[in-house]
N, C-alpha and C positions, 0 to 999 in steps of 0.2 A: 881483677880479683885473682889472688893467689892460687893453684891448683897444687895440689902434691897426690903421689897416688898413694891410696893410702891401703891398700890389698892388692896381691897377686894369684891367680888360677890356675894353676894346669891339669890338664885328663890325658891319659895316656891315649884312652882310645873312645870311639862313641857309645856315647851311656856309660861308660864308667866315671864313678863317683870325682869329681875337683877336686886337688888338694891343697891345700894355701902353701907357698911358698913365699919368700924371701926377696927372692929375685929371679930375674929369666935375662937369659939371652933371646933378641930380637935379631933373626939372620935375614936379611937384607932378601927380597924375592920368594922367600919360606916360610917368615911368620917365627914361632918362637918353639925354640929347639927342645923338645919334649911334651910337646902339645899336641892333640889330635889330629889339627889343622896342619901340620907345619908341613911344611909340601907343597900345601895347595894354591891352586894358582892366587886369590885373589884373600880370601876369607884367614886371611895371618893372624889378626889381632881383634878380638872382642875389647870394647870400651863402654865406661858407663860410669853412673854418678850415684854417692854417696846419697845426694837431696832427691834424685828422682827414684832412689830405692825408697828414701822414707816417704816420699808421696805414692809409691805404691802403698807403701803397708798400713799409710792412715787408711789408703781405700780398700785395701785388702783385708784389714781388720787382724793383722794379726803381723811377727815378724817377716821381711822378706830376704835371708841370709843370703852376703853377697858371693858367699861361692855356690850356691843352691840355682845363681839364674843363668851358670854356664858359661860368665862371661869373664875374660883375663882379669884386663886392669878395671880395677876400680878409684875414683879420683873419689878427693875429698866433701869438693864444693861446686857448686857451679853446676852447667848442662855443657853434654857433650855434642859437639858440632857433629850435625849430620848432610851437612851440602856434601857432596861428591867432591874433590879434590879441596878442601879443606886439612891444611897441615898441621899436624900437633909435633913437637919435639917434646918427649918421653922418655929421660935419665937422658943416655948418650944414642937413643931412634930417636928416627925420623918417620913417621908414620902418614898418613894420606885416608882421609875416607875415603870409602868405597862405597856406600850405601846406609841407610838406616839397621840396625842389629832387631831383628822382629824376634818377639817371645816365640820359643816352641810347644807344641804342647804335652812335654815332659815334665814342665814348670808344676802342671797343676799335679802328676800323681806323685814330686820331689816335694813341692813346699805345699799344696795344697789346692781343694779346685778351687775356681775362680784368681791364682793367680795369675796364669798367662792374661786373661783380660786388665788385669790390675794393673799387670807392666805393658801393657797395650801404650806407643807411645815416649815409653820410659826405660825402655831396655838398650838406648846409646846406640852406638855404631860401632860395624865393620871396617877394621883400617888395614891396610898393604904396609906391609915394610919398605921404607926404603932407601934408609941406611941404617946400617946392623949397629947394635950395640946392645950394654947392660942396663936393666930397668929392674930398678930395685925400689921396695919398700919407702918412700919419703923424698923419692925422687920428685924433682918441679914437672912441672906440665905445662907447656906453652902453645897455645895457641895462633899459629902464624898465619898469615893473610896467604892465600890460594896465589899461585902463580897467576903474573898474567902472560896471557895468549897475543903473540904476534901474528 
C-alpha cells in the first residue's frame, strides 16, 4: 500500500498552538528545524495515520483535527510501524522508531474530553532522524525492513 504524507505540524514551543505547514526540514540527530522537539535527544519526529485518526473519531464521536493531536507528519493511509528500530524513508529522511507516540492529556482540554482515550492506541510513533532532508506535503513514505544485527 501506497503512503504519502498528507499534513505537516510544527510548535514553536510547548503548548503552543501547531501550525500546518508545507514542508519541514528533518536535521539528521535534531528532529525538525523549527519544532519544539528539535534538539532533543531522541523524540525528533511525531508520526501518525490519517485511518487511525478517523478510528478515533468514530469512537470519539466527534472530529479528531490532525494538527489538534501534537503530532508532525501525518500519512494518508495505512498504520504506522511502532517496533523500535523500524525504518521509514520520508521525502529525502530517513527516520527510525523510537517507541509508541502515547496521547497526552492536553488532547482532551485541545479537542475535547475523552479524546486522549479515543487515541489510546492510535496516536503512531516516535521516530529519530537519521539522515537530514526535506519532507514536504505528498511526499511517499516507505516503509523499510529494520536492519539486521550481526
Amino acid at each position: 500500500m501506497s503512503q504519502r504524507v498528507q499534513s505537516l505540524h510544527v510548535a514553536k514551543g510547548r503548548r503552543l498552538p501547531m501550525r500546518e505547514v508545507p514542508e519541514v526540514h528533518a536535521e539528521a540527530g535534531a528532529g525538525i528545524v523549527g519544532d519544539r522537539y528539535h534538539g532533543s535527544r531522541h523524540r525528533h519526529v511525531t508520526v501518525q495515520s490519517a485511518e487511525a485518526l478517523a478510528e478515533a473519531e468514530e469512537r470519539f464521536g466527534a472530529p479528531v483535527p490532525a494538527g489538534l493531536t501534537r503530532r508532525n507528519v501525518t500519512v494518508d493511509a495505512g498504520m504506522i510501524p511502532t517496533a523500535p528500530g523500524t525504518r521509514l524513508r520520508v521525502g529525502e529522511s530517513l527516520l527510525e522508531v523510537v517507541r509508541v507516540a502515547a496521547p497526552c492529556k492536553l488532547l482532551d482540554d485541545t479537542i475535547g474530553r475523552g479524546a486522549q482515550e479515543a487515541l489510546r492506541r492510535r496516536g503512531g510513533s516516535v521516530l529519530r532522524v537519521l539522515e537530514s532532508g526535506r519532507i514536504a506535503v505528498g511526499d511517499e513514505v516507505e516503509v523499510l525492513e529494520p536492519p539486521v544485527s550481526s
